[in-house]
N, C-alpha and C positions, 0 to 999 in steps of 0.2 A: 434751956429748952433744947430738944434734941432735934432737928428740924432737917428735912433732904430737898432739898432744891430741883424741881425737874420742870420740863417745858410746858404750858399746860396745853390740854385737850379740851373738845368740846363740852365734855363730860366732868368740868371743871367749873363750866359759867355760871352755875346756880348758885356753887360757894363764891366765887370770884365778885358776885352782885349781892350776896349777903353779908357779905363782910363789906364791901363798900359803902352798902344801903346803911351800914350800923353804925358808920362815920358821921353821917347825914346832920342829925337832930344835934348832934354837938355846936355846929357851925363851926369847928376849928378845924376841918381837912379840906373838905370840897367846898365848893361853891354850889351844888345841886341842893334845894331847899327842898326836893320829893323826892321821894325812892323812885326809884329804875327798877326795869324790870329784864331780865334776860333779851326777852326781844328788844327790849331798846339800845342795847349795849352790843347785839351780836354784831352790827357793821363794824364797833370797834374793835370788838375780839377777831372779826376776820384781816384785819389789818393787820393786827402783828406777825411777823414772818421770821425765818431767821434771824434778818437782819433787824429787825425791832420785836423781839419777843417778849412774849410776856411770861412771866415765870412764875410757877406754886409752889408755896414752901408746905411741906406734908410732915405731921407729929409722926411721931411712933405711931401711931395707932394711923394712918395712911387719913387720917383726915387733914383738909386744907386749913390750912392756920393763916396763912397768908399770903400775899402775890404783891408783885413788884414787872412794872410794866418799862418799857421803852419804847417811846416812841417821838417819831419824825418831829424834828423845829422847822417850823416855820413852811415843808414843803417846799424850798428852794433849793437846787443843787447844789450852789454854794455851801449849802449849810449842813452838806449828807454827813460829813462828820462831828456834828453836832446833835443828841437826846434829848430829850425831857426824858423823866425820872423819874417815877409815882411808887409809893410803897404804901400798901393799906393789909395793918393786922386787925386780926379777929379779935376782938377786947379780949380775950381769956391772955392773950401773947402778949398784951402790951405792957410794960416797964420790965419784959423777962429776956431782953433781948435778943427779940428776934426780929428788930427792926435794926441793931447792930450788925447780925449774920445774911441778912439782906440786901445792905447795904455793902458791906465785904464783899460778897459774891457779887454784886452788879460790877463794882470796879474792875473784879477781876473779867469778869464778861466783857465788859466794854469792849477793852483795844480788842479782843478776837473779833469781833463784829463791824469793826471798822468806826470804836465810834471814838474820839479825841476829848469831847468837851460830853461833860455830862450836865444839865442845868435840875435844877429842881423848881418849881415855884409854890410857895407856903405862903398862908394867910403868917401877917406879922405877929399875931395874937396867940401864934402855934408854936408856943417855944419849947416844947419838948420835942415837936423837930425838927426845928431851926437848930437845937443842941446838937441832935444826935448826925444830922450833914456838917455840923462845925465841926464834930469829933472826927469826922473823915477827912478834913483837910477842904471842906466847901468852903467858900466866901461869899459876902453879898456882892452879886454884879449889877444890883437895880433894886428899883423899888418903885410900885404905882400905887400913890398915895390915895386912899380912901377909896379905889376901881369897884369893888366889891360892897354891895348894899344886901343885908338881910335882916328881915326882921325892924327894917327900920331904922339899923345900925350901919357905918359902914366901916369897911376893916381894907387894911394894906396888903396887897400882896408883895411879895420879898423875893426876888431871885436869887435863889443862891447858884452856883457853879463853880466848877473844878475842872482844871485842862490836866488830862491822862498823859500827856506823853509832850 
């Protein structure tokens, strides 16, 4: 896939919630058991700033194919150089690695942003991207067994992370 990486704009939130929302009904990315809707998500999209931005990756054809967010752990200053990590493709992108080229690029974004420890957190059930953060060099730094209840079922979430520098 041929994909450009740029900062996103407002004018970006409708793809940014439809491709999230398409994650949904699987139970392997989020924990959100109903779609979201622009409004519900705009106090998150105005959070990200430089220093925690959120990014669209755009096809050839200037559609958004996918995004890849960063944002604050935990909210304590102790922790400002430390991320969360979120990457959500549009199914058309997925196994054509563009969840690879996003991953690349975040790393390489990080240290300019000031950020050291990148974490991710993944349902354990999500192993094709527990694969593709292992293929970068992540590790497990935790695990909260059974936290997550859908459907009836309950599933592990997995921290992965990696220290940049």
């Amino acid at each position: 896939m041929n994909l450009t990486l740029r900062k996103a704009v407002s004018e970006d939130l409708d793809a940014v919630v439809a491709i999230y929302n398409s994650t949904i009904a699987s139970r392997m990315v989020t924990a959100d058991t109903e779609e979201v809707t622009p409004e519900d998500r705009m106090d998150w999209f105005l959070r990200h700033t430089d220093r925690r931005p959120l990014m669209v990756a755009e096809d050839e054809n200037g559609k958004v194919a996918a995004w890849i967010s960063f944002e604050t752990f935990y909210g304590r200053p102790a922790y400002d150089k430390t991320a969360e990590i979120s990457i959500y493709l549009h199914q058309d992108c997925r196994g054509k690695g563009a969840g690879s080229f996003l991953l690349k690029e975040a790393l390489a974004i990080a240290p300019k942003i000031g950020i050291r420890n990148l974490m991710a957190f993944i349902f354990g059930h999500n192993v094709p991207s527990i694969k593709l953060f292992e293929k970068f060099g992540f590790t497990e730094w935790g695990v909260f067994p059974g936290i997550a209840e859908m459907d009836g079922k309950r599933y592990d979430l997995n921290i992965l992370g990696r220290e940049l520098s």
